[in-house]
C-alpha positions as CSV (number, residue, x, y, z in Angstrom):
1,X,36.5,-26.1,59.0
2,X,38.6,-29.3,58.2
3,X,37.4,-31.7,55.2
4,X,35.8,-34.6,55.1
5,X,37.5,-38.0,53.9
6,X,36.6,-39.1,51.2
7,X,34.2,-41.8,51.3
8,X,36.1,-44.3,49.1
9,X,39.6,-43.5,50.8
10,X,41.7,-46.9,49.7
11,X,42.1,-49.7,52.4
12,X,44.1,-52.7,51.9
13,X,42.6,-55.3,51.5
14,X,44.4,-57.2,54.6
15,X,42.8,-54.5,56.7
16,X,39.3,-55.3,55.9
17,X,39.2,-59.0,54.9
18,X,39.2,-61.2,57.4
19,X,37.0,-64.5,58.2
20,X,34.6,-63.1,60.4
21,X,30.9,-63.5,59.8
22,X,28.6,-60.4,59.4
23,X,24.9,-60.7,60.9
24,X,22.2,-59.7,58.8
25,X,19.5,-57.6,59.7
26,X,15.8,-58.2,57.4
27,X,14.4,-54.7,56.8
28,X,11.1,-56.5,57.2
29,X,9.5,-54.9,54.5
30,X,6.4,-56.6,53.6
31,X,3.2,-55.7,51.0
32,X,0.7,-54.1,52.6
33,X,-2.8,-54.1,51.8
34,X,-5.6,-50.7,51.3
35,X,-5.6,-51.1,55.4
36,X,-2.0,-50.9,56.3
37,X,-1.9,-48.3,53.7
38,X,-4.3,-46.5,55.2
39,X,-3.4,-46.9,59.0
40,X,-0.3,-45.7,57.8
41,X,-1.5,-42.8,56.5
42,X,-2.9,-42.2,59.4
43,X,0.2,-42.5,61.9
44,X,2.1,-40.9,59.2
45,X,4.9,-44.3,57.9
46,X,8.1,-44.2,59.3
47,X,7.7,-42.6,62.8
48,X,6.7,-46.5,63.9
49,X,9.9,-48.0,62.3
50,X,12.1,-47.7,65.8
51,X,14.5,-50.5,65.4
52,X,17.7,-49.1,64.8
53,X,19.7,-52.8,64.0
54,X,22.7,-54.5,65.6
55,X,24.6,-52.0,67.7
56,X,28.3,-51.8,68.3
57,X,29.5,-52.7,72.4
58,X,31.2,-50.1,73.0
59,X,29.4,-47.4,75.0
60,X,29.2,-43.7,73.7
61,X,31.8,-41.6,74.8
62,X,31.4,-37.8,74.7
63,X,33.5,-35.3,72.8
64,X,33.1,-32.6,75.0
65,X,31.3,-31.4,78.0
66,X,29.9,-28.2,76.1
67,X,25.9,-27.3,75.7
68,X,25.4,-25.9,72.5
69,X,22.0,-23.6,72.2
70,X,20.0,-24.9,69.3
71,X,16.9,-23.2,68.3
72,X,14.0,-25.2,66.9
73,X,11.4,-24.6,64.1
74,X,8.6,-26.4,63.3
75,X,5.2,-28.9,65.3
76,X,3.7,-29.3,62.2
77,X,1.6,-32.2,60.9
78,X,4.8,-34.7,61.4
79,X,6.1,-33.3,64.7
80,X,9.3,-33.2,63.6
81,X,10.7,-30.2,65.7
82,X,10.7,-32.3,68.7
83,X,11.1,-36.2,66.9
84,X,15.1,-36.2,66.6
85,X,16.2,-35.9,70.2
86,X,18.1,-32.2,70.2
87,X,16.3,-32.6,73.8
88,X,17.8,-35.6,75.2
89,X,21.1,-34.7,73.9
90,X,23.8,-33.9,76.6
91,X,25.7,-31.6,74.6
92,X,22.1,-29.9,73.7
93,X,20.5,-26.7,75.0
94,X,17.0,-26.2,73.6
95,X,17.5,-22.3,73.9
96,X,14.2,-21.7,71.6
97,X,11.3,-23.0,69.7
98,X,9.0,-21.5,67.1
99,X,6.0,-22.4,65.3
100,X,3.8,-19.9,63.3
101,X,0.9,-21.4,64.6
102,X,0.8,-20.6,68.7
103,X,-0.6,-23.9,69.9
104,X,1.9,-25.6,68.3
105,X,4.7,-23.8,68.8
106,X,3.5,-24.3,73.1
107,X,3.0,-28.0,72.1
108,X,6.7,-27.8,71.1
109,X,8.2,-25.9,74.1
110,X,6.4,-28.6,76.2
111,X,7.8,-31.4,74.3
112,X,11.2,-30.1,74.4
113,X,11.5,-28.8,77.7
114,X,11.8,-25.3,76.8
115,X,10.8,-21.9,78.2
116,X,11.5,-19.8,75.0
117,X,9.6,-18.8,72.2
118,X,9.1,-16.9,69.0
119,X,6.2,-16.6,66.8
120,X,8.2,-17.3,63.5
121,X,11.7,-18.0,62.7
122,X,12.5,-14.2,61.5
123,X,12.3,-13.2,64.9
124,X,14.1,-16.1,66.2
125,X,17.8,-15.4,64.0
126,X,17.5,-12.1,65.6
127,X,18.4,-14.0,69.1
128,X,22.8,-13.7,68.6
129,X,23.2,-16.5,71.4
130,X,21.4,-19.5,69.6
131,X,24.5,-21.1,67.7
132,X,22.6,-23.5,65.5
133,X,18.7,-24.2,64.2
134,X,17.0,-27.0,63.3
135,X,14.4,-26.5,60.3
136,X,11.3,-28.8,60.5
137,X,9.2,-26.2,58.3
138,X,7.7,-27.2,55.0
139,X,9.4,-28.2,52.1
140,X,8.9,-25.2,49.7
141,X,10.4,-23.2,52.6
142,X,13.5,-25.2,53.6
143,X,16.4,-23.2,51.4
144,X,14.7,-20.0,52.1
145,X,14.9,-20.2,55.9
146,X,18.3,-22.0,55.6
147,X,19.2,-18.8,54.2
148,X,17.7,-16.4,56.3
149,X,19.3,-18.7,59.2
150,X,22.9,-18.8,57.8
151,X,23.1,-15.1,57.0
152,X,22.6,-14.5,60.5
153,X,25.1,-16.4,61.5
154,X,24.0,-19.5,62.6
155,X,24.5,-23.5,61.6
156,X,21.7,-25.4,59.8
157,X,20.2,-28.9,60.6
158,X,17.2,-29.2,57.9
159,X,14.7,-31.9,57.4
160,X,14.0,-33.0,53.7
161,X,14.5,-32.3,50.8
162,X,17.4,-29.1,50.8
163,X,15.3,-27.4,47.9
164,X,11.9,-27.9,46.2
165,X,12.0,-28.2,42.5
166,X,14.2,-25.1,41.9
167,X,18.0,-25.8,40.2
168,X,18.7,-22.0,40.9
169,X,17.6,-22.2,44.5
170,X,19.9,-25.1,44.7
171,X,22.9,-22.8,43.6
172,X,21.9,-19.8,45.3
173,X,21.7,-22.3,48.7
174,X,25.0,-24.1,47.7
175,X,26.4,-20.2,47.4
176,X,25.4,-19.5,51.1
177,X,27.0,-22.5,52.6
178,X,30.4,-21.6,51.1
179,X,30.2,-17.6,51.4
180,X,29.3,-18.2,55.2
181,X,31.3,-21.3,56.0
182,X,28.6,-22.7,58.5
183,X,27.3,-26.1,59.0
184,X,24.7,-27.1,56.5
185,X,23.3,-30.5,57.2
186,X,20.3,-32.2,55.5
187,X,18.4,-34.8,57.9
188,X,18.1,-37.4,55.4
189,X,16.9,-40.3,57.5
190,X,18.1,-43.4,54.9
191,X,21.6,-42.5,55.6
192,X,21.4,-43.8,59.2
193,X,18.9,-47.1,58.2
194,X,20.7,-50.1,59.7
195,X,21.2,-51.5,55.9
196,X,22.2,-48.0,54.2
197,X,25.0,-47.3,56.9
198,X,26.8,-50.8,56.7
199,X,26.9,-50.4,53.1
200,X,28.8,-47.0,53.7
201,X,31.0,-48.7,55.7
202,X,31.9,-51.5,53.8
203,X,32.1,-49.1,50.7
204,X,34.8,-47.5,52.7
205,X,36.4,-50.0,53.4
206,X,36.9,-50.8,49.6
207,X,34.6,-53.7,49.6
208,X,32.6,-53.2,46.6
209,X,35.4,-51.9,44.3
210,X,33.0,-49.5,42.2
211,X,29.8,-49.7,42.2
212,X,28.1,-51.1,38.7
213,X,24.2,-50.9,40.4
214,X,22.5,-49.6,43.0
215,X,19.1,-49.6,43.8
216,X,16.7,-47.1,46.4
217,X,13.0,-47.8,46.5
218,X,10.7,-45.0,48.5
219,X,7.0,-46.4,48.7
220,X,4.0,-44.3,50.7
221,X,0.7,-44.4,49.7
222,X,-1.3,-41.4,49.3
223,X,-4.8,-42.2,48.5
224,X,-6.0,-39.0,50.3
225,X,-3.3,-36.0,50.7
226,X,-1.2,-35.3,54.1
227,X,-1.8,-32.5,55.8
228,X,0.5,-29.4,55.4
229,X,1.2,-26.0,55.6
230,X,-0.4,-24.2,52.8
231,X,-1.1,-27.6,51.0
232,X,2.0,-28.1,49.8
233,X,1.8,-31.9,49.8
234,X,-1.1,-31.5,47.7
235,X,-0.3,-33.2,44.2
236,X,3.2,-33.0,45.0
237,X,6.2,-34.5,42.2
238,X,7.4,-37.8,43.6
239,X,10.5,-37.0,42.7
240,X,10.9,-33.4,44.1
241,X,11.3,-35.8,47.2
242,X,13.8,-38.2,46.1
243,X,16.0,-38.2,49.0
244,X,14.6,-41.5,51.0
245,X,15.9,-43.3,47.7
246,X,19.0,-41.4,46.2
247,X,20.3,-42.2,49.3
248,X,21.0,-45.5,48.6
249,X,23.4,-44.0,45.9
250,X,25.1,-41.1,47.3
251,X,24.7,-41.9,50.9
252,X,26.7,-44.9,50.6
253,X,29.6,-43.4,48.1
254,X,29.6,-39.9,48.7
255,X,29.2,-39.4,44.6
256,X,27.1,-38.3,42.5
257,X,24.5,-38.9,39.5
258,X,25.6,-37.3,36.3
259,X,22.6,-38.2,34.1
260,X,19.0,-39.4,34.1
261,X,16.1,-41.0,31.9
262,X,13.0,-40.9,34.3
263,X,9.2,-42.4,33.5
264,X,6.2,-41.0,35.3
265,X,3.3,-43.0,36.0
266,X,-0.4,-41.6,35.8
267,X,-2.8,-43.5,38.1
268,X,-6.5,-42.8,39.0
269,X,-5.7,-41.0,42.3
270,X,-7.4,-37.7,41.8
271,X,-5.0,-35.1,43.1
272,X,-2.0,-36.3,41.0
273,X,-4.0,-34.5,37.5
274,X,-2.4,-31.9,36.2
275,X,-5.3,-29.9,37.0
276,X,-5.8,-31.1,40.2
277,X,-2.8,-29.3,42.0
278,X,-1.1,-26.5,42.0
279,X,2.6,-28.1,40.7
280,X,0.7,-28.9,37.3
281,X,1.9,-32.7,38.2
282,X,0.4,-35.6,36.4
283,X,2.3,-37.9,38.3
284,X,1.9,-40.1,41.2
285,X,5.0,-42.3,40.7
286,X,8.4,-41.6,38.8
287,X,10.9,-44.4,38.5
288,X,14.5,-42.9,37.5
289,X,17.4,-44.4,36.0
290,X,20.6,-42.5,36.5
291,X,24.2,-42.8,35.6
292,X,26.6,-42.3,37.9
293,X,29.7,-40.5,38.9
294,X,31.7,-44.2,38.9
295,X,29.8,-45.1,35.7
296,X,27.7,-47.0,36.7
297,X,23.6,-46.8,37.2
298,X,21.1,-46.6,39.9
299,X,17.2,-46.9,39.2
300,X,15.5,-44.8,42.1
301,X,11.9,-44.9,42.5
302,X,9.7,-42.7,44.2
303,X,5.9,-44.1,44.3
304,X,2.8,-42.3,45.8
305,X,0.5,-44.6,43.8
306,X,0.4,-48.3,44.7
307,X,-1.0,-50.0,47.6
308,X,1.4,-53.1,47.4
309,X,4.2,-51.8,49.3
310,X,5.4,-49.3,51.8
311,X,8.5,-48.0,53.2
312,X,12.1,-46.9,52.1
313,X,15.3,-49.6,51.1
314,X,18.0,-50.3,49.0
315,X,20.5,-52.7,47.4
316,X,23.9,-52.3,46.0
317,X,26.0,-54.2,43.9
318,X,29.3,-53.5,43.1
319,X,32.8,-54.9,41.5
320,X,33.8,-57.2,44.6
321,X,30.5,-57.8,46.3
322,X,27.0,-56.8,46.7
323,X,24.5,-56.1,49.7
324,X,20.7,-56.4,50.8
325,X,20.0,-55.6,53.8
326,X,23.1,-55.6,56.0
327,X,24.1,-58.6,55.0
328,X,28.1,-58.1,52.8
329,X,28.4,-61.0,50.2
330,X,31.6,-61.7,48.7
331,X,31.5,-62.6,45.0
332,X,33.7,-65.7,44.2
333,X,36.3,-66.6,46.7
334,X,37.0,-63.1,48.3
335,X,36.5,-63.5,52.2
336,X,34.0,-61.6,55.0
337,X,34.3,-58.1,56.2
338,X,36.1,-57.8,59.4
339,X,34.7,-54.2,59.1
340,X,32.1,-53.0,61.6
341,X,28.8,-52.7,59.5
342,X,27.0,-52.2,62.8
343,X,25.9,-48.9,64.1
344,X,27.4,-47.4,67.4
345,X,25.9,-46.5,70.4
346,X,24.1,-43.1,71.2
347,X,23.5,-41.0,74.7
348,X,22.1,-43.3,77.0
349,X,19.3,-40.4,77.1
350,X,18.5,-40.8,73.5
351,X,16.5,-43.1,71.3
352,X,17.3,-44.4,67.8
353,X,13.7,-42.9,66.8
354,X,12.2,-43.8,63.6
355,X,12.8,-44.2,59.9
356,X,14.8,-47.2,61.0
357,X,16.0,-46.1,64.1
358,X,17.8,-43.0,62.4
359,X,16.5,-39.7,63.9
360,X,19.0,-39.6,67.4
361,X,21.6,-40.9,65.0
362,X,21.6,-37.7,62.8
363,X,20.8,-35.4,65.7
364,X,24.3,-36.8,66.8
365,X,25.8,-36.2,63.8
366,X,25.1,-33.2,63.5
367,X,26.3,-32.1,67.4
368,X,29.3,-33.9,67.1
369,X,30.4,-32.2,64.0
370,X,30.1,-28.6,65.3
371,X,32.0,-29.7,68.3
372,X,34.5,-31.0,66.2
373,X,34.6,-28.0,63.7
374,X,34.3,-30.5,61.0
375,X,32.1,-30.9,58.3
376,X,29.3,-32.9,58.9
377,X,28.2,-36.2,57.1
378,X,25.5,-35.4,55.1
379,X,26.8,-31.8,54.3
380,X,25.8,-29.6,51.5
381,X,27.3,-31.2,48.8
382,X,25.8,-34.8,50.0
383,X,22.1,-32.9,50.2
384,X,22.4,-31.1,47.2
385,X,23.7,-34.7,45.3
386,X,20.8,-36.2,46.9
387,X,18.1,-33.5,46.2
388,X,18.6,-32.0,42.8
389,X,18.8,-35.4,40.6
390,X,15.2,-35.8,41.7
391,X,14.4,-32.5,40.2
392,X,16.0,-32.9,37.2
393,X,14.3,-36.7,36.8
394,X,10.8,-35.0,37.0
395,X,11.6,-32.6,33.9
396,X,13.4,-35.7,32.4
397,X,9.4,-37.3,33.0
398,X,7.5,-34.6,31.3
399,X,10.0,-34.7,28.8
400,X,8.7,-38.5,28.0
401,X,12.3,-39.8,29.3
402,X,15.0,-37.6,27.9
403,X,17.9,-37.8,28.9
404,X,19.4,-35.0,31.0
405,X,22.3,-34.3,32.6
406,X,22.4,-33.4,36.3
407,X,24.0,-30.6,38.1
408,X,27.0,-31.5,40.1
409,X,28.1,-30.1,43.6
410,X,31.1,-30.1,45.8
């Protein structure tokens, strides 16, 4: 499997200073009152955010004219099994679907056009000619079945977060990934925002210098819990699902946090008591600041509690510049990016999807790195970096805001 550039690899500043203009994009982001909050709720936030940004000209062009057979796992509350496209993409062959629960696993076969099921995934990584899976299961189960799918040989796409609240589950999944040399990405959906990819592109291009602050903001309302499989929603640590934020860190530098100070917030909403669910979690928001691989600091929040905002975005500031948005501003005299910030095109028979346009974008990712045999963007180093500073910031919480020092993965 070849390696990934770094994400900081130096670029003169000749090649990426130039006097062309970049267009900004508004995320749009606006308050919202009880009754956005609610109808939110309702059509679960993020599935409605479908614009994907400025796009590049150029049409797609494809690597390769080979099918690869992806199983698919998961029709739960979200859908999520059939919302990132492995359907409409041409180098895709929905060989299998599975969902514990039989109506939805035929609501998934419908959806994605497929004649072949299982009734769970342990029957599924028996079949030896699916070549990759994508996890849409719940959260508490994600490392386990990334697991059980990479020790039967076969490449992982998983939705959020990579583990839940476990430091040794995060080793024992980093382990895997090396021991079995398969494809481990983690869907993280920020990466592929319109604002959060032109900052990785103009951070590439050495247009920050380092980084001094960066922020990621994850809002979503939960005056009543989500659905899910065996509850697990229910009460559940903001930041054992830090990912929407961190990613405005990690997903634009491909670094790290070493250390964190994190504050919880208790509010009135009655599941997030510490008696009131089954993660003993008094918190419905956590606001995190972290240090960070460069030396500088992020503050990440993750907030379940207020009513005044929804949604998940990001600024950075660096040495050379900062960004909001996907707008690039130059500090003092230095010039524009001639740098593409903008996205590329996908298939012509897929969508951008929501979470900003993001889901096809991943799904692509993710096809295009196994047909390259190359590591994939967001692989396990970049989930693990994303995932496990959250964990640590909610012991950091109960601990009152001590400072603690956060695993590191390559």
């Amino acid at each position: 499997m070849s390696k990934k550039l770094p994400t900081n690899a130096a670029v003169s500043r000749r090649e990426f200073l130039g006097n062309a203009s970049v267009g900004a994009i508004g995320l749009g982001v606006a308050a919202a009152g009880l009754n956005n909050a609610r109808a939110n709720e309702k059509n679960i936030q993020g599935f409605d955010e479908t614009e994907a940004g400025n796009l590049q000209n150029a049409a797609w062009q494809p690597i390769s004219d080979r099918k690869i057979r992806v199983g698919i796992v998961g029709y739960g509350v979200c859908k999520f099994g059939a919302k990132f496209g492995f359907q409409d993409h041409p180098n895709v062959e929905v060989a299998a679907v599975s969902d514990l629960f039989a109506d939805r696993c035929a609501g998934l076969a419908k959806e994605c056009r497929c004649e072949t099921t299982y009734p769970s995934l342990e029957r599924m990584v028996e079949d030896d000619s699916i070549e990759a899976i994508f996890l849409a299961t719940d959260a508490p189960s994600h490392a386990r079945h990334a697991m059980l799918a990479m020790n039967h040989g076969k490449h992982v796409a998983c939705a959020v977060p990579a583990v839940w609240g476990s430091l040794e589950q995060a080793d024992e999944l980093h382990k895997t990934v090396k021991q079995t040399g398969l494809n481990y990405m983690m869907f993280e959906t920020s990466a592929y925002r319109p604002d959060c990819y032109a900052m990785r592109q103009a951070y590439k291009a050495g247009a920050f210098g380092k980084l001094i602050y960066s922020e990621g903001q994850y809002y979503h309302y939960f005056s009543e819990p989500l659905g899910g499989y065996k509850n697990w929603r229910l009460g559940l640590p903001p930041m054992w699902y830090p990912t929407h934020s961190t990613a405005y860190y990690v997903a634009v530098t491909g670094k790290s946090f070493t250390d964190v100070s994190c504050q919880g917030f208790s509010g009135s909403i009655p599941q997030y008591q510490a008696d009131a669910n089954p993660y003993k979690n008094p918190f419905d928001s956590e606001i995190a600041l972290f240090r960070t691989s460069e030396g500088g600091a992020s503050r990440m929040s993750v907030c379940w509690g207020t009513r005044a905002s929804h949604g998940e975005y990001g600024h950075v500031r660096g040495e050379l510049g900062k960004m909001e948005g996907t707008q690039f501003q130059p500090a003092g005299d230095l010039q524009r990016l001639k740098v593409k910030l903008s996205k590329p095109q996908l298939p012509p028979s897929m969508q951008g999807g929501g979470h900003g346009g993001s889901h096809g974008y991943l799904t692509d990712e993710f096809v295009s790195a196994l047909l390259e045999q190359r590591a994939p963007l967001i692989d396990i180093a970049w989930s693990l970096n994303m995932t496990v500073p959250g964990v640590v910031a909610h012991q950091s919480a109960l601990k009152n805001g001590e400072l603690m020092n956060v695993p590191q993965f390559a």
